[in-house]
Residue frames as a rotation matrix with the C-alpha (Angstrom) as fourth column:
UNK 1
0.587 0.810 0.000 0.00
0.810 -0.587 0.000 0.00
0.000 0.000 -1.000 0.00
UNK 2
-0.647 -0.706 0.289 1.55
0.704 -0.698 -0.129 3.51
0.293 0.120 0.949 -0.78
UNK 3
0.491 0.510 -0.706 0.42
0.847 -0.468 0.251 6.53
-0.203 -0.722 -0.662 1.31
UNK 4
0.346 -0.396 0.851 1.80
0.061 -0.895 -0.442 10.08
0.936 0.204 -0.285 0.55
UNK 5
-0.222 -0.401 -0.889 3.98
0.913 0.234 -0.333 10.97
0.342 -0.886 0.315 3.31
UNK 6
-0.858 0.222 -0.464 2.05
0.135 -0.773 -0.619 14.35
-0.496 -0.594 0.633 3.70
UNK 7
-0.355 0.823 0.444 -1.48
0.760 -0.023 0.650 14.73
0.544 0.568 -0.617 3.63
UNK 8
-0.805 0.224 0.550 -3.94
-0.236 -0.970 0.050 17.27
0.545 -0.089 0.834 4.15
UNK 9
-0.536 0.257 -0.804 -6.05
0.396 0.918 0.029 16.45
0.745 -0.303 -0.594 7.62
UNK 10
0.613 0.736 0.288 -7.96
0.012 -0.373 0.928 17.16
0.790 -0.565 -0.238 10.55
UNK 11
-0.380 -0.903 -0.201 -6.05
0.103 0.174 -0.979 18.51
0.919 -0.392 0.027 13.53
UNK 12
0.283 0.742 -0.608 -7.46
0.814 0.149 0.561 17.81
0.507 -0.654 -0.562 17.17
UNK 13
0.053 -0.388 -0.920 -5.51
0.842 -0.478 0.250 20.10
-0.536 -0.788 0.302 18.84
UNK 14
-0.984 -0.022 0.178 -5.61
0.129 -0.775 0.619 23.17
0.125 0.632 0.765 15.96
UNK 15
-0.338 0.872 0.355 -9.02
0.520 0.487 -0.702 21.93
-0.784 -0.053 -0.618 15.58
UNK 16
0.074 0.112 -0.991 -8.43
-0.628 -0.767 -0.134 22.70
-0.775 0.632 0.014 12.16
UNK 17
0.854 -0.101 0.510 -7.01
0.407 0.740 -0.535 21.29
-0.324 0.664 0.673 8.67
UNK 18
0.324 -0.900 -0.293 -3.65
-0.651 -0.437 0.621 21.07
-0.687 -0.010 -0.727 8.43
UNK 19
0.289 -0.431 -0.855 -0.85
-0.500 0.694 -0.519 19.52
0.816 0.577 -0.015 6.50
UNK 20
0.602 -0.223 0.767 0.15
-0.623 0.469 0.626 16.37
-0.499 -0.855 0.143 8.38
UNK 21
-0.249 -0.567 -0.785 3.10
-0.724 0.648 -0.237 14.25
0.643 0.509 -0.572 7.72
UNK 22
0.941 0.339 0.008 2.38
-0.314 0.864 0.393 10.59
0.126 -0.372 0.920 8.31
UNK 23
-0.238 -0.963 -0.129 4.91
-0.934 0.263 -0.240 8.53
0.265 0.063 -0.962 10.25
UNK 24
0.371 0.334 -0.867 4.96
-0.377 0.907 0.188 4.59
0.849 0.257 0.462 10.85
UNK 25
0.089 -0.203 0.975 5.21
-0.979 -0.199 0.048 3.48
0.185 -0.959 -0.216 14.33
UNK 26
-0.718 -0.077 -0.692 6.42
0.078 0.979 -0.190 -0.03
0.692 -0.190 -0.696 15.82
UNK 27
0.368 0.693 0.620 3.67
-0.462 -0.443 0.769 -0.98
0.807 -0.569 0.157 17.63
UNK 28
-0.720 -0.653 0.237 5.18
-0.597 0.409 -0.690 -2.07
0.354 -0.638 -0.684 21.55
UNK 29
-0.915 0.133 -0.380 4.24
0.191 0.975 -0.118 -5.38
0.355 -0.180 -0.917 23.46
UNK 30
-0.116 0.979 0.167 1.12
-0.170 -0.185 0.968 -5.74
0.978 0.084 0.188 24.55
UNK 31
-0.432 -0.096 0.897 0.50
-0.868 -0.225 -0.442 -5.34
0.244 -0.970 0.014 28.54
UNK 32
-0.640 -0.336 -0.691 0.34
-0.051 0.916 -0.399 -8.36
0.767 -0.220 -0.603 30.63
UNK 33
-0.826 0.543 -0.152 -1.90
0.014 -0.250 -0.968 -6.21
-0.564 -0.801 0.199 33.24
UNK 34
0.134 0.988 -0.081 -5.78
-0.956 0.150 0.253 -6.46
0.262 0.044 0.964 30.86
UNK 35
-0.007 0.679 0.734 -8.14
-0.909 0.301 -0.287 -7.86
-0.416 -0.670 0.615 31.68
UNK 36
0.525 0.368 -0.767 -7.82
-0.846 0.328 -0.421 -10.63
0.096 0.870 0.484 28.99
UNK 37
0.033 -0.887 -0.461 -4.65
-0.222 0.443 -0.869 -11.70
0.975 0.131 -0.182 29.18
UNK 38
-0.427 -0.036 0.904 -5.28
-0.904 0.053 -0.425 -11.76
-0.033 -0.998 -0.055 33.14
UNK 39
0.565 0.608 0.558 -8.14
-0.667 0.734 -0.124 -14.21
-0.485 -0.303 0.821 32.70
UNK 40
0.577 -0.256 -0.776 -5.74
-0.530 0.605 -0.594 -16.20
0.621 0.754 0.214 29.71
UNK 41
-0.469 -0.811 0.349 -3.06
-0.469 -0.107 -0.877 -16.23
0.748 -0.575 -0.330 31.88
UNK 42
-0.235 0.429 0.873 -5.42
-0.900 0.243 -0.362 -17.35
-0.367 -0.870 0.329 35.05
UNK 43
0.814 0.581 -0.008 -6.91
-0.540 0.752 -0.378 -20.51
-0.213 0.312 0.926 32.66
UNK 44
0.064 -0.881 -0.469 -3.07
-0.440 0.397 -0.805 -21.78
0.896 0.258 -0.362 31.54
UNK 45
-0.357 -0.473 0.805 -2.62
-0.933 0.139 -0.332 -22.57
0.046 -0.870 -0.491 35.57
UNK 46
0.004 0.346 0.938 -2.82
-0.337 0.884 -0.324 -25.92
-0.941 -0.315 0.120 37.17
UNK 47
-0.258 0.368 0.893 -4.11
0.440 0.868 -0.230 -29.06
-0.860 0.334 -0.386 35.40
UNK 48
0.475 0.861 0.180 -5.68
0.328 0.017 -0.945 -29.29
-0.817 0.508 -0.274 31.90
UNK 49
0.170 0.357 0.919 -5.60
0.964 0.133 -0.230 -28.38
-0.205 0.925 -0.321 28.55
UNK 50
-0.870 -0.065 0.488 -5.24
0.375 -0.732 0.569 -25.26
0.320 0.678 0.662 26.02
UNK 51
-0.602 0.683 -0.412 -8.33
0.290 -0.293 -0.911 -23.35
-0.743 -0.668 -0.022 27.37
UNK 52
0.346 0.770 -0.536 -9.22
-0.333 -0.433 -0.838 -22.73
-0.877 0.468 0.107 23.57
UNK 53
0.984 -0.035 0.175 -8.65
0.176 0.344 -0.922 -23.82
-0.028 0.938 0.345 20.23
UNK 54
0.183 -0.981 0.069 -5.12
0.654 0.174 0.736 -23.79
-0.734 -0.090 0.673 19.47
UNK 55
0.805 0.007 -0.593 -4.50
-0.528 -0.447 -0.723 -20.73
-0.270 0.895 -0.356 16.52
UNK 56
0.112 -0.628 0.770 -2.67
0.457 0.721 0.521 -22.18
-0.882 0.293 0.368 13.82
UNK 57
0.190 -0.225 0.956 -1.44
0.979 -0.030 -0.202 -20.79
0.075 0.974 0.215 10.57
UNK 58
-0.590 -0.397 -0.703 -1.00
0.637 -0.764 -0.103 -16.93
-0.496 -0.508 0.704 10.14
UNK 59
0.528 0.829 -0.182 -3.42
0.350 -0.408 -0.843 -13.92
-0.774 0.382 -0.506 9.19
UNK 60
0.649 0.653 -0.390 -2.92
0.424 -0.736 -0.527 -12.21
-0.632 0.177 -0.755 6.09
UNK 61
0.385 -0.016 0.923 -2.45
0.267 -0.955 -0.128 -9.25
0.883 0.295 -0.364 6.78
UNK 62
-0.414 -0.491 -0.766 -0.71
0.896 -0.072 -0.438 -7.15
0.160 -0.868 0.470 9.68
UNK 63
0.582 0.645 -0.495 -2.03
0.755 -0.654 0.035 -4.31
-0.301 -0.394 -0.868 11.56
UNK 64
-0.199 -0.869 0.453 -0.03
0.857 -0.379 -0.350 -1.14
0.475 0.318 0.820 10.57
UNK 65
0.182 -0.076 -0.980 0.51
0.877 -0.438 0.197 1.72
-0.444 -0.896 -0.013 13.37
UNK 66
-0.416 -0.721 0.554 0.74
0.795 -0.584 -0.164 5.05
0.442 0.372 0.816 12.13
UNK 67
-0.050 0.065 -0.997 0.86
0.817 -0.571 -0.078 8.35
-0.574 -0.818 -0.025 13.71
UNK 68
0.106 -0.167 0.980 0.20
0.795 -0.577 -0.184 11.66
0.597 0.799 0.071 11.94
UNK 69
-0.110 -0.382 -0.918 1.93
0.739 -0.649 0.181 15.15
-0.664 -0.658 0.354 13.28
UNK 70
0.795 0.582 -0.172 0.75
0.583 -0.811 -0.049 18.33
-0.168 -0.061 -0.984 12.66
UNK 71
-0.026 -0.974 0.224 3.18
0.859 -0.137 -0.493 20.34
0.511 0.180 0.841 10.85
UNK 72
0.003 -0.297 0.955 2.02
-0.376 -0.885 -0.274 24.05
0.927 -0.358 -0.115 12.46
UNK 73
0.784 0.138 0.606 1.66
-0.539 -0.334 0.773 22.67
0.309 -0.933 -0.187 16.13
UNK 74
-0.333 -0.893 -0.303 3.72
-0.702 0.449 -0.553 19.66
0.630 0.028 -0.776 16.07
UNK 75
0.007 0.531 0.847 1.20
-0.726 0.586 -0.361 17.52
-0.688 -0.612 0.390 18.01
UNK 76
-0.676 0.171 -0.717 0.76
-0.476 0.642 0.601 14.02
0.563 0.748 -0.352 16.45
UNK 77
-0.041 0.607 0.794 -2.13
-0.771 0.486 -0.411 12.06
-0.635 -0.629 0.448 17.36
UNK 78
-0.778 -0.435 0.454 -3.50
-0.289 0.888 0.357 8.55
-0.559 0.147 -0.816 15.95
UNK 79
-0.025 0.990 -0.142 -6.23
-0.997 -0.036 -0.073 7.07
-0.078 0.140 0.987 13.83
UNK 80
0.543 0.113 0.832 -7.61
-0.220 0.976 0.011 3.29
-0.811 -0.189 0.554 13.87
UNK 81
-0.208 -0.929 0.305 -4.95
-0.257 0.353 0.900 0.87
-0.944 0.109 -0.313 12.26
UNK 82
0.511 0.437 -0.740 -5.18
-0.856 0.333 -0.395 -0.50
0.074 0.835 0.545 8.69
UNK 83
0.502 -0.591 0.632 -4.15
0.229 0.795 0.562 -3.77
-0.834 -0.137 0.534 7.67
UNK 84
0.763 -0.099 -0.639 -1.86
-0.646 -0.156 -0.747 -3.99
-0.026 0.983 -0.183 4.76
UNK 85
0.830 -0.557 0.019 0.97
0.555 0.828 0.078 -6.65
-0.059 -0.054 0.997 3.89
UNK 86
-0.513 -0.833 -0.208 3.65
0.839 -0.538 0.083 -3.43
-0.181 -0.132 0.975 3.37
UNK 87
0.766 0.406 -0.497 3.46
0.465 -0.885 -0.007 0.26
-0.443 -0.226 -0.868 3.78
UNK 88
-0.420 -0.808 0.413 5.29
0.907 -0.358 0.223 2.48
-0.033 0.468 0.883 1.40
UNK 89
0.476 0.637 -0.606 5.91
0.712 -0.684 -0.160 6.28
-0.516 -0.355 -0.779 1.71
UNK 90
-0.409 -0.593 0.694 6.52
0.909 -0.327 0.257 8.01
0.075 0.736 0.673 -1.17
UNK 91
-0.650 -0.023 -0.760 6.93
-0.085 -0.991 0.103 12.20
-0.755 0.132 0.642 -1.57
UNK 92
0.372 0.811 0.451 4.07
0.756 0.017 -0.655 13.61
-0.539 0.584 -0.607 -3.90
């Protein structure tokens, strides 16, 4: 997937349209403290079995993280992830 590396966007904090340059974040581990992973983590103990289907094979597609900053304030905030299989940013 190719993405301009500057687009024209909605800033929360201007609470305007600005240019924003888009940047690609690693996303970091996922926290061991939700609630999920508490209860996963609580079913693994003791005796027994896989508490669910085993996952097997791989998706897809990966999530992709990106962050867009605000070029007049310099704030960057986030929108929900896309999948894609590669991210390419190319100058317009």
């Amino acid at each position: 997937m190719k993405l301009p590396r500057v687009i024209k966007g909605y800033c929360p904090r201007c609470n305007s349209h600005q240019e924003l340059e888009i940047e690609r974040v690693k996303s970091r581990p996922r926290s061991e403290m939700r609630a999920g992973q508490r209860r996963f983590r609580r079913a693994l103990k003791g005796y027994g079995g896989f508490p669910r289907p085993k996952p097997h094979g791989e998706k897809p597609t990966r999530r992709i993280n990106i962050r867009f900053r605000c070029r007049s304030c310099g704030k960057a905030h986030h929108r929900p992830t896309i999948r894609a299989k590669t991210l390419e940013l190319v100058e317009v």
